[in-house]
N, C-alpha and C positions, 0 to 999 in steps of 0.2 A: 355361602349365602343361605340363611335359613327359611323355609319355608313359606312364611311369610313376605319376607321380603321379596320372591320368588313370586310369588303370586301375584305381587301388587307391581312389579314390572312387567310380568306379562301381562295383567289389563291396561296399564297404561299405553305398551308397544300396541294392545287390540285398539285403546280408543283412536293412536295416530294412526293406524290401519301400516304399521308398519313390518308385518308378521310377514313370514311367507305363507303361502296359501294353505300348504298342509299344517304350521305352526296356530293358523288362522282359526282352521277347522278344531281342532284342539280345545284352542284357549276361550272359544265359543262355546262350545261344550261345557266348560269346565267352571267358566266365568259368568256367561251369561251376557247380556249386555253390559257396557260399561256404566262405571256410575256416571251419575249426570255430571258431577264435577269436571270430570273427564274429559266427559261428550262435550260441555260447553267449551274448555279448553282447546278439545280437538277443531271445535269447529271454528274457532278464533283463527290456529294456525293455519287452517285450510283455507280461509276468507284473506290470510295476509300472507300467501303465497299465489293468490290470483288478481290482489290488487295492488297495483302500480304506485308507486311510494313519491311523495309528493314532490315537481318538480326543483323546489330549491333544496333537497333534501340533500344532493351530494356536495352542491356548493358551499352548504352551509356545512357540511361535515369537514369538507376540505379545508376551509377557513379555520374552524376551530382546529382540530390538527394542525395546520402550520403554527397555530397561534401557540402551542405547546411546545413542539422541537421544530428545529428546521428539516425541512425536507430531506430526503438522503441519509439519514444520519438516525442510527438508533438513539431510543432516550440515555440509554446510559454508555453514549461511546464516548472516548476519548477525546478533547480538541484539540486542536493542534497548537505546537507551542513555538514559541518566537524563533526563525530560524536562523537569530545570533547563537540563542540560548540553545538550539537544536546542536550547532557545532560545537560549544564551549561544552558541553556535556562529555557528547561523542573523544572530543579531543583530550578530557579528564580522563574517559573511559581507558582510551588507547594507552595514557600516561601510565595507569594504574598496571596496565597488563604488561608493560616494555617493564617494570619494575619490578616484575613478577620473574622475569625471565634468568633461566641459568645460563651459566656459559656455553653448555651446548647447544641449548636451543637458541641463541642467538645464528648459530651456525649451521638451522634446519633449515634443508629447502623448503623455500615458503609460495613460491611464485615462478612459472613459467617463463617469466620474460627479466622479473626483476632478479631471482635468486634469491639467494637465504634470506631469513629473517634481518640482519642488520644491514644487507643490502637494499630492502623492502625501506625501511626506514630512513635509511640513508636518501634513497630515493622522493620519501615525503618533506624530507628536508629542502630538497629540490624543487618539490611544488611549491611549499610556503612560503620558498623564495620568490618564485611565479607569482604566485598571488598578489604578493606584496609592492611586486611590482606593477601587475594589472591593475590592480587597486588605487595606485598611482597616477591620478591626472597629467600627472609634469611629466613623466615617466615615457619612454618609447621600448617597447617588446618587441624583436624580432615576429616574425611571423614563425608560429612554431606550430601545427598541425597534430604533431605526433605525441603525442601524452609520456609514452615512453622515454624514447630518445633526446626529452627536452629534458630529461633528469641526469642522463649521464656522466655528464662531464663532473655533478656533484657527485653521484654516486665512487666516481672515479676517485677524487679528490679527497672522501672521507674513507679511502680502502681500509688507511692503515689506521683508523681510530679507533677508541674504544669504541664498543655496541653502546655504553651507557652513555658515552659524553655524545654518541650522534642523537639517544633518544634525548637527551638535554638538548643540544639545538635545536631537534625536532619540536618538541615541547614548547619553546619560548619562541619558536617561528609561528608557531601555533597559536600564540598568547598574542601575537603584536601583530597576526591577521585580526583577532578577535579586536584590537586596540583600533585598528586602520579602517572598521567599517560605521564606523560612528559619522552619524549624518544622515545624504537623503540614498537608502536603501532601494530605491526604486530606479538611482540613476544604470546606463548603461554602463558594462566592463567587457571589456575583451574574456576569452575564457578561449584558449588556443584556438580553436577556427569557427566558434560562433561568439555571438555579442549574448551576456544574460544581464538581468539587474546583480546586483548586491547581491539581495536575497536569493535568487535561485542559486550565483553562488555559491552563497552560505551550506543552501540545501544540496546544494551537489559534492561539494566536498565534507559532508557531515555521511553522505550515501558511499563517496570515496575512503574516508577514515573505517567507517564499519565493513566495507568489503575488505577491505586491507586487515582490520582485526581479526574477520573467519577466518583469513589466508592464515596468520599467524596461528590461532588458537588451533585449527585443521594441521598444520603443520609441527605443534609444538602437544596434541594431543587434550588438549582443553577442551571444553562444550562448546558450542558456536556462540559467541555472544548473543545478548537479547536485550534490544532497546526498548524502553520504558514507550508506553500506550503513548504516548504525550508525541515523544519524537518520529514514531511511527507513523503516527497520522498527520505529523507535519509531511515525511517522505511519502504518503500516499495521496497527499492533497497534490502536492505538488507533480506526483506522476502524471497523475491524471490531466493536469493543466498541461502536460508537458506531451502528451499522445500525440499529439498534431504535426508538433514538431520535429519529434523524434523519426515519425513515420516521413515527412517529408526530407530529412535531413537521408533517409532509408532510399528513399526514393521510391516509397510503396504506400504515398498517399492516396485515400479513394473519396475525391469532392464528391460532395452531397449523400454522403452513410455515415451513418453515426454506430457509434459502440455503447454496451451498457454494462458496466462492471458493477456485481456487485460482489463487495469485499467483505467476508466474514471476521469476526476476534473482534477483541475489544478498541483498534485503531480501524474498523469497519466502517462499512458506507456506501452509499449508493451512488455512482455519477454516469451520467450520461456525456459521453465527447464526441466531437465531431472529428474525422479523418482526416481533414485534410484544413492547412493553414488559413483564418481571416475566414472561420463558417459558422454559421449556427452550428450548435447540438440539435441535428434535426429527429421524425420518430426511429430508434434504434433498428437496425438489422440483425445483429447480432447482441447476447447477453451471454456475460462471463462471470461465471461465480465461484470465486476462488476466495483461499485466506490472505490476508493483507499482507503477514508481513513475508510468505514466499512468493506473494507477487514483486515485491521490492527486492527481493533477493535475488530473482530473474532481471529486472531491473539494472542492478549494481551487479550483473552477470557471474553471482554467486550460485545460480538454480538453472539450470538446463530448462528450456520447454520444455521440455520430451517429458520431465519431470513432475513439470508441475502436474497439482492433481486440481484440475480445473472441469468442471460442466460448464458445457458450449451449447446455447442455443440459438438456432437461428441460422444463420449462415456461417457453416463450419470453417470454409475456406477462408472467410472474413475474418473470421477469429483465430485463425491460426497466424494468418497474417499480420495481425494486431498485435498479438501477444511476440512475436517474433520480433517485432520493431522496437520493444520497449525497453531494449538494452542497448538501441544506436549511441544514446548521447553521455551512456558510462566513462568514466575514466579507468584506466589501471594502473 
């Protein structure tokens, strides 16, 4: 900074009397009084830091604001995108990677419960049968509780196939769910031991297919897959609607507290939920500020708490609690 300019910052910092005391003494000295430019400036800010700003000032601020973006929501976040269109993606995705695959890493362990790679798959075969059947009005499903266990007997049955002809049935199990949910999306379906609509779903097994692809890509030595902004904040809208639930299915609801997440990246946002089932979003106890999509990844019980790198304010034991429940209603 030259000289000049030097000088003409410290009379300005003199006229807002913003110096320290011995910077004060100095530039007094040095400067003299401020110009009058200055002085009338100074004495503007100093008149509109003592007077009280006009009663419909925040209403009318807040109005306009909403009237630009919706609330929660940065100007340039992502919206979220149809959650047929969420899983037909997802399910492209998974297709592209099964295609990828070599013979050994068909036969990498991929999965704790499921086992290798084309047991994993084999096993999704198993779901889209589920589905197809849930999806099914005319249709009666055993009562089947355990997400695992209800795949078996396919898993069983496709031992001795190819890896490639299971991800081929996988694939067109996958394609003639996408066929079977055309209509009214909002009606009720079985989903093993809770009721969702259509949509949630759609959105649950789009969270289901991409946990399933880290398992593989983690096991087969790939990058962790990365869903596009669009589907992300479909999976994040829909967490968040799903907190309530989730925590009561937990059996760690807290009627009358509410939570305030706010989700950073570009599928980011701000919501405010309520803890506990059939409640307002009343004013928050705690706020969570994390990135979206490793909150989802906790979620689809991809990301340990212990992991995630979240700031917690407010009531910490609320928050820990919150965050802990939001992987009750995963599949694997």
């Amino acid at each position: 900074m030259n000289g000049t300019s030097s000088e003409e910052e410290a009379a300005a910092l003199l006229a807002l009397d913003a110096l320290l005391p011995g910077e004060q003494a100095d530039a007094e000295l040095r400067i003299g009084m401020p110009p009058a430019g200055l002085a009338a400036a100074a004495a503007l800010l100093a008149e509109d830091t003592v007077t009280a700003p006009p009663p419909e000032l925040r209403s009318a601020t807040l109005i306009r604001a909403a009237s630009r973006r919706p609330p929660g929501r940065p100007v340039d976040a992502a919206l979220p995108c149809d959650p047929a269109v969420a899983f037909d993606r997802t399910a492209a995705d998974l297709n592209r990677l099964l295609g990828s695959l070599t013979d050994a890493e068909w036969n990498a362990p991929a999965h704790p419960e499921h086992g290798r790679v084309r047991d994993l798959v084999a096993h999704l075969v198993g779901v889209e049968r589920l589905v197809l059947r849930w999806l099914d009005p005319h249709d009666s499903v055993p009562d089947l509780p355990d997400h695992v266990a209800a795949t078996r007997p396919v898993v069983a049955e496709l031992a001795g196939a190819d890896p490639r002809d299971i991800a081929r049935q996988w694939y067109e199990s996958a394609r003639a769910v996408r066929a079977a949910v055309a209509g009214d999306r909002n009606r009720p379906v079985v989903f093993h031991d809770i009721t969702v609509s259509v949509d949630q779903l759609l959105v649950t097994r789009t969270g289901e297919l991409w946990a399933h692809a880290i398992d593989i890509c983690q096991a087969t030595g790939r990058p962790v897959p990365q869903l596009d902004s669009e589907r992300m904040a479909t999976l994040c809208a829909a967490l968040m609607a799903a907190v309530p639930l989730a925590l009561a299915y937990q059996g760690t609801a807290a009627p009358g507290r509410a939570a305030r997440f706010v989700l950073t990246g570009p599928a980011g946002g701000a919501y405010t939920v309520p803890l506990a089932l059939q409640a307002q979003a009343a004013e928050p106890d705690v706020t969570i500020v994390t990135d979206a999509v490793s909150l989802c990844r906790v979620a689809v019980r991809r990301l340990r708490v212990e992991d995630l790198d979240a700031a917690i304010d407010g009531d910490r034991e609320l928050g820990g609690l919150v965050l802990a429940g939001l992987g009750a209603l995963a599949r694997d």
